[in-house]
Backbone bond lengths (Angstrom), bond angles and torsions (degrees), N, CA, C in turn:
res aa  C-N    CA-C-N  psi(-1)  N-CA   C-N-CA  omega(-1)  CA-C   N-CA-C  phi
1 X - - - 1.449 - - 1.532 108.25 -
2 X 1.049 104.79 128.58 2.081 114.67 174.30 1.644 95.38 -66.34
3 X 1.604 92.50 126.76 1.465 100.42 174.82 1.487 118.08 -82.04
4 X 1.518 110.05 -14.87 1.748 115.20 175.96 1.735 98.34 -69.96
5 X 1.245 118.47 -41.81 1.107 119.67 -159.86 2.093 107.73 -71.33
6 X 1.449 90.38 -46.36 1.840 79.59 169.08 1.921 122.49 -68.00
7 X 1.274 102.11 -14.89 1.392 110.08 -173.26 1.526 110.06 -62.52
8 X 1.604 133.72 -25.11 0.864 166.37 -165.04 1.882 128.75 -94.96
9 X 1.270 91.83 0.76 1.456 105.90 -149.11 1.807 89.99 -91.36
10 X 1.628 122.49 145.09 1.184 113.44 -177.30 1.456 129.74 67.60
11 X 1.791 105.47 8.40 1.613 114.53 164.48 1.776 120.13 -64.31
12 X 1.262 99.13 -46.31 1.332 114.88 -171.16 1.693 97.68 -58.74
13 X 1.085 132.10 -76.07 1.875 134.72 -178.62 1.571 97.89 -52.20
14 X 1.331 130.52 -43.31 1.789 96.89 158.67 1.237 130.75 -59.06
15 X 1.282 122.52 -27.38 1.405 116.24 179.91 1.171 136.58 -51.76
16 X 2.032 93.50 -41.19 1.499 115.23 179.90 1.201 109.64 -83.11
17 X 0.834 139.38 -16.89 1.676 147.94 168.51 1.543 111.61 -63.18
18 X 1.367 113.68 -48.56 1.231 114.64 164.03 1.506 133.12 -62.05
19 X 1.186 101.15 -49.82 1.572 98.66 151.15 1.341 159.49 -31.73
20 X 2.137 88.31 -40.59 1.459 106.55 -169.92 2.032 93.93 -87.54
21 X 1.728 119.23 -44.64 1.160 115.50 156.07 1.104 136.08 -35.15
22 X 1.309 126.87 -13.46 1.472 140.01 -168.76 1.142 81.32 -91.45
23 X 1.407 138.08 -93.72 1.457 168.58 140.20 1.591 98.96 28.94
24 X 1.089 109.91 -54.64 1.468 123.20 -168.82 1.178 130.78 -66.14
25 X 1.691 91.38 -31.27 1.605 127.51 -172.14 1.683 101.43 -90.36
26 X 1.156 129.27 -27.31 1.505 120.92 -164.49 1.712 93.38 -108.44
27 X 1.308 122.37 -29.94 1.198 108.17 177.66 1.573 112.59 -84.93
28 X 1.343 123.72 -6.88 1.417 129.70 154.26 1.886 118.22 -52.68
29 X 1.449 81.05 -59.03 1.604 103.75 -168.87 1.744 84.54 -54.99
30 X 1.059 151.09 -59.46 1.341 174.19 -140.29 1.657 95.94 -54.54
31 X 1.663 97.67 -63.64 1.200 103.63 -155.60 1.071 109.82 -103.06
32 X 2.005 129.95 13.58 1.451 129.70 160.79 1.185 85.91 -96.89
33 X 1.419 160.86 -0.82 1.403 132.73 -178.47 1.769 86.99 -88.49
34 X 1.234 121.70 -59.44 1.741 112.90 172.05 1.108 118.65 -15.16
35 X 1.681 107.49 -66.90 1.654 114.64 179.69 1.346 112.18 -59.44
36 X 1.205 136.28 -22.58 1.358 136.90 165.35 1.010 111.49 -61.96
37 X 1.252 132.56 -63.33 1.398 132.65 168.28 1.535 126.00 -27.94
38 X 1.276 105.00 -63.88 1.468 126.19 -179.84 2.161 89.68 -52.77
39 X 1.449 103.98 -57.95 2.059 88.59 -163.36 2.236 100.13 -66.48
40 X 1.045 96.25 -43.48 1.512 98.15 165.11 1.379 114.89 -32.12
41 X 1.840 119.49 -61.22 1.513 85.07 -164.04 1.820 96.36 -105.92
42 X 1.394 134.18 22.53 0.960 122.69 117.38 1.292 136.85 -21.91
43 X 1.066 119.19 -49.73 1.989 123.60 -165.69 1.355 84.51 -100.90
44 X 1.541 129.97 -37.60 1.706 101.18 178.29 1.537 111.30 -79.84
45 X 1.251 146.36 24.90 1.085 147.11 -175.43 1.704 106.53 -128.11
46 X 1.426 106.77 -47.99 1.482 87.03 148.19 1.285 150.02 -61.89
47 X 1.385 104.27 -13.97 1.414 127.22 -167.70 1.729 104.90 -73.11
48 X 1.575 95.16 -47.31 1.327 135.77 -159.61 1.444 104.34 -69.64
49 X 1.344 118.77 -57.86 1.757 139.19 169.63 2.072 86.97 -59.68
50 X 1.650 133.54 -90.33 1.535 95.93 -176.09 1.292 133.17 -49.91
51 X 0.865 133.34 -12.24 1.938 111.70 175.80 1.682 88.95 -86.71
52 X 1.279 151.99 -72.12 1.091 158.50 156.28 2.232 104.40 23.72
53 X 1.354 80.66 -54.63 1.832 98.39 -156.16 2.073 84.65 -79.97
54 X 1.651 97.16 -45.42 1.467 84.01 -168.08 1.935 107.50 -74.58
55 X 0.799 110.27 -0.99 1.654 105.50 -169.72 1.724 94.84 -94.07
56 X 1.532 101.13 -39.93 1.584 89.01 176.57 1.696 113.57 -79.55
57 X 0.509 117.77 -7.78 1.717 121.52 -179.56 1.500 113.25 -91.10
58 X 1.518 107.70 -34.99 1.547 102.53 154.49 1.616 152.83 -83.62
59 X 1.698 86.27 4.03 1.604 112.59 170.53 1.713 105.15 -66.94
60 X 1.627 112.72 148.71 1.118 118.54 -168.72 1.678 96.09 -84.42
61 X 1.468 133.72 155.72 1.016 119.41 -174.87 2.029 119.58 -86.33
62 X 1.712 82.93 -19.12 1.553 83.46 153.22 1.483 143.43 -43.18
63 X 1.758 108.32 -44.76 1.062 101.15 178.31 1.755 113.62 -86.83
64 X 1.205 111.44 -1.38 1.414 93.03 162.82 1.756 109.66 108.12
65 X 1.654 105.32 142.02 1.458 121.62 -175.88 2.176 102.82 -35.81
66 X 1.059 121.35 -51.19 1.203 154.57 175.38 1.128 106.81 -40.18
67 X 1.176 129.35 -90.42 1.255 125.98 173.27 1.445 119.55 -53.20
68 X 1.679 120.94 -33.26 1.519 107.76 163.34 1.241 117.33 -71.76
69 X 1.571 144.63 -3.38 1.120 148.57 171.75 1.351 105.97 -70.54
70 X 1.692 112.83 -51.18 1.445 135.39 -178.69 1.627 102.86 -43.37
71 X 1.408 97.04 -85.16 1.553 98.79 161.24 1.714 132.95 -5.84
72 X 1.345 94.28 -79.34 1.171 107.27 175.07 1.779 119.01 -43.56
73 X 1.501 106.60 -62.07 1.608 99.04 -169.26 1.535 96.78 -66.15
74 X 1.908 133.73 -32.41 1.459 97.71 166.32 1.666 133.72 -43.53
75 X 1.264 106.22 -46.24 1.822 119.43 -160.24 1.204 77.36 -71.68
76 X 1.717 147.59 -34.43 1.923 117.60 -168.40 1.650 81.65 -96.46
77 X 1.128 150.07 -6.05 1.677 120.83 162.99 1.005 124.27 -53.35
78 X 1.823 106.48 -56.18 1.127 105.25 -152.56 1.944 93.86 -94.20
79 X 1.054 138.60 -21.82 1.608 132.57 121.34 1.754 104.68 25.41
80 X 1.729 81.43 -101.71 1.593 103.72 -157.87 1.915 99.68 -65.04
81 X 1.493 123.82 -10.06 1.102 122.67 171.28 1.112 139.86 -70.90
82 X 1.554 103.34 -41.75 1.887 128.07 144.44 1.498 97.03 -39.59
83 X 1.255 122.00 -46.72 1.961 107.01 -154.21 1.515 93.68 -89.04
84 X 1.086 148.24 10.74 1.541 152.12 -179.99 1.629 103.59 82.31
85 X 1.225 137.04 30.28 0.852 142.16 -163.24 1.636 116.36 -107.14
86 X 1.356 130.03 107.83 1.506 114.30 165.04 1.013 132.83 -49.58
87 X 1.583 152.91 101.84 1.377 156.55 143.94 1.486 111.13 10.82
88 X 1.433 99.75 -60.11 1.403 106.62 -178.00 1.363 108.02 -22.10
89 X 1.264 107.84 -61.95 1.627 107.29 -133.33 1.674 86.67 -110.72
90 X 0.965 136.00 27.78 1.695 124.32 137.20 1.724 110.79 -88.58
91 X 1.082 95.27 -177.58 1.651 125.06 -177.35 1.474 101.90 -138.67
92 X 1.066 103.45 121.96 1.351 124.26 162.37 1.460 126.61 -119.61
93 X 1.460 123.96 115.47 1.325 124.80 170.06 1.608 123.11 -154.95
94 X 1.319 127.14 157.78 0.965 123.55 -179.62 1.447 134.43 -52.30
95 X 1.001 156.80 101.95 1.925 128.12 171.90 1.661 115.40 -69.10
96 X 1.508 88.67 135.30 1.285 95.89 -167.43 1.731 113.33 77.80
97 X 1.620 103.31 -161.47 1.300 107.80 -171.81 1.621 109.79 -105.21
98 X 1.231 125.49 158.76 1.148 122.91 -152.11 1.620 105.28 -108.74
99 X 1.189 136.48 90.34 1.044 114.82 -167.98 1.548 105.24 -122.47
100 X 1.305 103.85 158.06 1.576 106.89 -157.28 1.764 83.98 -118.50
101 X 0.919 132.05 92.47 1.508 159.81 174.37 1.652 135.86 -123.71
102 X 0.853 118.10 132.12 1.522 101.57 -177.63 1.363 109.31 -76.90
103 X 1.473 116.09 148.24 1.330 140.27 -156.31 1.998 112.53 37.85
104 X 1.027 101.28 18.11 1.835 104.31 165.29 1.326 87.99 -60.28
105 X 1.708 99.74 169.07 1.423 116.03 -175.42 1.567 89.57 -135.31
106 X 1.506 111.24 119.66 1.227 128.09 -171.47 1.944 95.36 -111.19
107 X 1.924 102.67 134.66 1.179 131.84 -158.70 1.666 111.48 -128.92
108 X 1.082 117.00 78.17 1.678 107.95 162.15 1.686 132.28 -92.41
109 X 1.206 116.93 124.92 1.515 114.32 147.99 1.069 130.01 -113.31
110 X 1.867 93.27 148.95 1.603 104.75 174.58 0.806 112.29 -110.15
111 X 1.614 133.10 120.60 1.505 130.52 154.71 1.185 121.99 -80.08
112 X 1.774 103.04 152.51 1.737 89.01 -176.06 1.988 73.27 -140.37
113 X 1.520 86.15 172.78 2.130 106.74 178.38 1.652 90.56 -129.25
114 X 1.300 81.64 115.24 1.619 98.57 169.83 1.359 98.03 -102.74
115 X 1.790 109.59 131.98 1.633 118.63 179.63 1.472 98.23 -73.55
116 X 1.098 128.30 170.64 1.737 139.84 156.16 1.565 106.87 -90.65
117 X 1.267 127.00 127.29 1.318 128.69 172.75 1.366 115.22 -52.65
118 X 1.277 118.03 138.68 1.719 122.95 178.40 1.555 95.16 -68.31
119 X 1.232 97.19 134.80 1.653 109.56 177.16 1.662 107.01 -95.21
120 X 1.578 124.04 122.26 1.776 87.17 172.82 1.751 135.09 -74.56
121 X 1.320 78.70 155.19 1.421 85.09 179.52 2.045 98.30 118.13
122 X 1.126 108.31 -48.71 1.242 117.36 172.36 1.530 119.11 -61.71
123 X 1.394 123.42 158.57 1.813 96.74 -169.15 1.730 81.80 -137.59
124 X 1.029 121.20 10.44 2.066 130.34 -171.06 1.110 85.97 -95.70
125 X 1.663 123.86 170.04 1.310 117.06 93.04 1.385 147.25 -31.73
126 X 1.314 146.23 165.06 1.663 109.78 163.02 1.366 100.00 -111.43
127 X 1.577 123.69 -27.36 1.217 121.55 174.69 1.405 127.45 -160.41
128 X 0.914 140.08 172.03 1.865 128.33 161.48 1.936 109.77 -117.16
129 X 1.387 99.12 161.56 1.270 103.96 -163.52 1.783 99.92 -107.45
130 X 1.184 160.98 143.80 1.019 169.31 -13.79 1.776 100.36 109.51
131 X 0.934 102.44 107.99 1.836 92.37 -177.97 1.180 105.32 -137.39
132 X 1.795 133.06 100.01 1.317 113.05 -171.90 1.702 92.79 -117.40
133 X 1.759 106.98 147.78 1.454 124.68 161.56 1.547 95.47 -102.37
134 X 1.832 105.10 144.85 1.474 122.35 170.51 1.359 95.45 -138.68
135 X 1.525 108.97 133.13 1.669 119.99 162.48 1.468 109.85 -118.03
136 X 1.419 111.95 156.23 1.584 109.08 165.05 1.310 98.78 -133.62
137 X 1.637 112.67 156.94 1.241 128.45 160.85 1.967 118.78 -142.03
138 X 0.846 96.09 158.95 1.077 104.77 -176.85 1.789 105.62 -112.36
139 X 1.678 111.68 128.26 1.412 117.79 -158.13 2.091 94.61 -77.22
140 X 1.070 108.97 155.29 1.978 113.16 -179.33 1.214 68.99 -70.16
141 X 1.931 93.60 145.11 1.499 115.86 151.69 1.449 108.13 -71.92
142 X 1.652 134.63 -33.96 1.214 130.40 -153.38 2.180 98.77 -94.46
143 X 1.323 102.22 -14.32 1.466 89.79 -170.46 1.614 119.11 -58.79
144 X 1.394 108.81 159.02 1.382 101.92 -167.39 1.523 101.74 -100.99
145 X 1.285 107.63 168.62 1.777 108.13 -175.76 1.083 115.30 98.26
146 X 1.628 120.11 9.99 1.881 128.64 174.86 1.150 96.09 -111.65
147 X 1.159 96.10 -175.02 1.991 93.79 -175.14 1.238 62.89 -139.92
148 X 1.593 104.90 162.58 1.647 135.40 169.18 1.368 111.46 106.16
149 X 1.621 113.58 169.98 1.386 104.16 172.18 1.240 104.37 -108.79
150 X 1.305 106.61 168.78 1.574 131.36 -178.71 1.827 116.90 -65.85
151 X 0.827 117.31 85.63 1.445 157.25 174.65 1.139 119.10 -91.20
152 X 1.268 145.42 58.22 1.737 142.00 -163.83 1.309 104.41 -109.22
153 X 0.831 139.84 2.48 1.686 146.59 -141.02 1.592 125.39 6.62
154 X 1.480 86.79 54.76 1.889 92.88 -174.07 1.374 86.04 -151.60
């Protein structure tokens, strides 16, 4: 028996093994940068929903539901803009009704659509992820610029 020739034996099934680890490893790496994505615009959507709640809560109630709405989707623009994020493509709106009252409890969400990374080999998307931040606050009974009296029931 050629001794070069047994020295050799079982090259071929390492090779492919190495390969498929390679393979394994980048489509891993693939799909924690996704999951990154997805906790990323999490925190910009929460971020986005508090300044949102505080910009509407600091509108005078004079000028109206409207303009604290106004408010609001600026402070989650420019929010989700700090986080590298386009405006565009959130949603911003109140839950519930928005009332600019003393001790009301003022409620925003932001939705955002997280794409799914193209995997190769795949030529779709396969899906998008849904990522909503919600904050609440409750407006000071004592701040000035509401009309009414202070009524909190506490």
């Amino acid at each position: 028996m050629n001794r070069r020739a047994a020295a050799e034996d079982g090259f071929v099934a390492g090779a492919e093994s190495l390969a498929f680890g390679v393979l394994i490893f980048v489509l891993g790496t693939l799909l924690i940068v996704n999951l990154w994505a997805v906790v990323d615009a999490r925190f910009a959507t929460s971020a986005a929903a508090r300044e949102a709640v505080r910009a509407a809560t600091a509108t005078d109630s004079a000028d109206g539901t409207a303009a604290a709405l106004d408010a609001a989707r600026e402070a989650a623009a420019t929010a989700l803009a700090g986080h590298g994020i386009d405006p565009a493509r959130a949603e911003v709106a109140p839950v519930g009704a928005l009332r600019l009252e003393r001790c009301a409890e003022v409620t925003m969400r932001v939705a955002l659509s997280v794409p799914a990374l193209v995997l190769p080999g795949i030529q779709r998307r396969l899906t998008t992820f849904e990522v909503v931040g919600e904050h609440r606050e409750v407006i000071e009974p004592y701040r000035s610029g509401l009309a009414g009296e202070v009524d909190c029931g506490f």
